[in-house]
C-alpha positions in Angstrom: 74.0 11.4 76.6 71.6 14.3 76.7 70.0 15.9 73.3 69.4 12.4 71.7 66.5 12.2 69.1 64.4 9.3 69.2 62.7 10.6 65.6 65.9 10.8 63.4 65.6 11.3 59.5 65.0 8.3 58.0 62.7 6.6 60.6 60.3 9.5 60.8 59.9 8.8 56.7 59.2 5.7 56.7 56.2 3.8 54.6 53.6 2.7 55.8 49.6 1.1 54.6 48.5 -2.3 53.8 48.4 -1.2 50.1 50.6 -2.4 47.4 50.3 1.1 44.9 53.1 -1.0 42.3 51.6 1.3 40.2 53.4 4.3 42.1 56.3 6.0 40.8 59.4 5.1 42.5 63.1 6.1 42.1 65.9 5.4 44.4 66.0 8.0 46.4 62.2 7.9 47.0 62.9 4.2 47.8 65.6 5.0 50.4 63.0 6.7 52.2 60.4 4.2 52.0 58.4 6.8 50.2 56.7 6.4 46.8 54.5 8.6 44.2 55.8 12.3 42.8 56.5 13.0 46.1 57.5 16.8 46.6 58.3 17.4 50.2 57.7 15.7 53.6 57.3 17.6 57.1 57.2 15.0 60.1 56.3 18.0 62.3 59.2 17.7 64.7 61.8 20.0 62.9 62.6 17.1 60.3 61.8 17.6 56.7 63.0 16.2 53.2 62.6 17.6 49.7 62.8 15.7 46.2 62.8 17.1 42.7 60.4 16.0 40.3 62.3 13.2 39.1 62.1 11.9 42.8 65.8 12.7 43.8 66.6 13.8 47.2 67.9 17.7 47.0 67.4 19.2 50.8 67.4 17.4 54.3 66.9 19.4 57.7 67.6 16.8 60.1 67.4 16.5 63.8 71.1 17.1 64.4 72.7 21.0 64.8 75.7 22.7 63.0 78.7 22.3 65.3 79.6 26.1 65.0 76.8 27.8 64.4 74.0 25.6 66.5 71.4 25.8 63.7 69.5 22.9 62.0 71.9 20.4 60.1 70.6 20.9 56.4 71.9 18.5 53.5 71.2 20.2 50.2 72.3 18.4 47.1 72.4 20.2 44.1 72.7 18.1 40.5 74.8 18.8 37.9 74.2 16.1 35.3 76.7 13.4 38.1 75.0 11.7 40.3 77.9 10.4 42.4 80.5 12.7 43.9 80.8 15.6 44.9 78.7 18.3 43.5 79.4 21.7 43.5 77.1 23.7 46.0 76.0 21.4 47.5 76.5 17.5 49.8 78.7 15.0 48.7 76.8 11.8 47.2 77.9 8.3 47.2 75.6 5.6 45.5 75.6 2.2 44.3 75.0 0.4 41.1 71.6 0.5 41.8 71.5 4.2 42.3 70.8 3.6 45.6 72.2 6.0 48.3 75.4 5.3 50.5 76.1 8.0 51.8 75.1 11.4 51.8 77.8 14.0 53.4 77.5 17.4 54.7 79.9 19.7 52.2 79.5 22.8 54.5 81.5 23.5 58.6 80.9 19.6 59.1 84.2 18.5 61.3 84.7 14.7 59.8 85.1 13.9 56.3 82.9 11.2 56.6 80.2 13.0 58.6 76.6 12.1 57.1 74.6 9.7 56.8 75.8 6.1 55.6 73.0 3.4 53.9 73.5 -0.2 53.9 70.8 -2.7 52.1 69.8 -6.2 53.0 66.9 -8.4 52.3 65.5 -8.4 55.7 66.1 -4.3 55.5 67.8 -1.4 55.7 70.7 -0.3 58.1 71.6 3.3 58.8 73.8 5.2 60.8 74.7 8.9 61.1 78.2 9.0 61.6 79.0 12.4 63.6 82.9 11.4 63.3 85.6 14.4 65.5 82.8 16.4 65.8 81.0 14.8 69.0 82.8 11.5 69.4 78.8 10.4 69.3 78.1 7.0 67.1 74.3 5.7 66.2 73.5 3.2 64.3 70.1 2.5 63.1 68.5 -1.1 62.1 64.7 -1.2 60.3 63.0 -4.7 60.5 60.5 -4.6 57.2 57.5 -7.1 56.3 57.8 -8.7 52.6 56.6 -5.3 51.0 59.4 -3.5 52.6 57.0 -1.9 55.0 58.8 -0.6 58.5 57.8 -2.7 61.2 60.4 -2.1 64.0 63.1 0.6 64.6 66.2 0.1 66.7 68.2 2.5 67.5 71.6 2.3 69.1 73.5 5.8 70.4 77.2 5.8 72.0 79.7 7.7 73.3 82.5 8.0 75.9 79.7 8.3 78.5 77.6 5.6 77.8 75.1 4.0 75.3 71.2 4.5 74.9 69.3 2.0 72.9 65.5 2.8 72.2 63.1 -0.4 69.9 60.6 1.6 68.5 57.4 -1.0 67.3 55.2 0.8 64.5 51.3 0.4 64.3 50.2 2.1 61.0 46.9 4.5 61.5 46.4 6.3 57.9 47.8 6.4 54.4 47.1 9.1 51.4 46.1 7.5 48.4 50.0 6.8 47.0 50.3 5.1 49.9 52.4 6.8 52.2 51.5 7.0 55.9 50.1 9.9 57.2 49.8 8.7 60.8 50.9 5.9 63.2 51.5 5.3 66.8 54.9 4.2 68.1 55.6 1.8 71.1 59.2 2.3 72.3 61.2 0.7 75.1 64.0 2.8 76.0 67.6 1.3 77.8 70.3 4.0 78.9 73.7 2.8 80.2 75.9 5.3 82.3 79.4 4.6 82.6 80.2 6.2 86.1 84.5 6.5 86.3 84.0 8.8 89.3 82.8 5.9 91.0 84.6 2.7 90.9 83.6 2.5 86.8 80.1 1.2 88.0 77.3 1.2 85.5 74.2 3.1 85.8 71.0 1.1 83.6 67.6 3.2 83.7 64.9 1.9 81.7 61.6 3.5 80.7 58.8 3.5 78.1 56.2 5.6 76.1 53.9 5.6 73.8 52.8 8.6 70.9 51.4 9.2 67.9 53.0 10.8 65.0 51.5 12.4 61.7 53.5 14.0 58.8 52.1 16.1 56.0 53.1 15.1 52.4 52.9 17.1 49.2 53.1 15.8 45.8 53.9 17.3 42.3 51.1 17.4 39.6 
């Protein structure tokens, strides 16, 4: 169970601040992310870091994970050519929904499961996620954010398996600062953290650990003019 992240992509990009901004731009990418405004890139300042175009589409990721061959930073980079589902030449492989919402968003490079990427799902009481890591670590997680009635992140809870055992971290938000579309600039994060071991060298017994911690995070944002 060792290299998990607790700050994966989409919960370190979440939205946060008491304001409404409707006036904001949005798209559905933005949206995804719980971001809003002509947001240009955002760097959480733990390795993760998203880009957007100016008409607020996703085009690169650098993620938490590693390449399976090479060991470097897992980068999504999706490159438009007038289809926004699909698979697009240069780039990730797309899927969205009527909406134009994303589904899925594929690694098109040495990724090791077709279906490796991330995978959306939308609800009204919020968003469920998962990365989906398929032959190439045997590894499942599976994300659920619990969202006020403006959609604002309250609670992460993140679920990691494998053939070894499970981790589950709950991760409560407490917004700090937002910039003036918005978008949180800092918070602190509560998390409760429960790791099961599956011992078969010993009879099959379990092995629970529990712990806690506390931190603050910050993330710059830039915008386009």
């Amino acid at each position: 169970m060792a290299g998990l992240t607790v700050c994966s992509l989409l919960a370190c990009n979440s939205n946060g601040g008491s304001a409404s901004h409707s006036d904001e731009f949005h798209s559905a990418d933005l949206s995804s992310f719980f971001l809003q405004g002509p947001v240009k890139t955002v760097d959480n300042g733990d390795g993760t870091h998203l880009t957007f175009d100016e008409q607020g589409r996703l085009i690169e990721a650098v993620t938490g994970f590693s390449d399976a061959e090479s060991g470097q930073p897992l980068v999504f980079k999706v490159v438009y050519d007038k289809i926004p589902d699909g698979t697009v030449l240069g780039g990730s492989i797309v899927r969205r929904d009527g909406e134009g919402r994303l589904l899925w968003v594929g690694y098109n490079g040495n990724g090791c499961s077709g279906e490796e990427g991330y995978h959306f799902e939308y609800a009204a009481e919020g968003m469920q996620y998962w990365y989906d890591t398929g032959e190439c670590t045997g590894m499942t997680i599976n994300e659920v954010l619990k969202t006020d009635s403006d959609g604002k992140p309250l609670q992460e809870k993140a679920t990691y398996g494998d053939e070894l055992g499970e981790a589950v971290t709950t991760i409560d938000y407490d917004y700090v600062s937002v910039d003036n579309h918005g978008n949180w600039t800092e918070r602190k994060l509560s998390a409760q953290e429960t790791e099961t071991s599956y011992d078969y060298e010993d009879g099959g017994e379990e092995q629970v650990s529990t712990s806690t911690w506390e931190r603050t995070q910050k993330r710059t944002i830039t915008y386009y003019e």
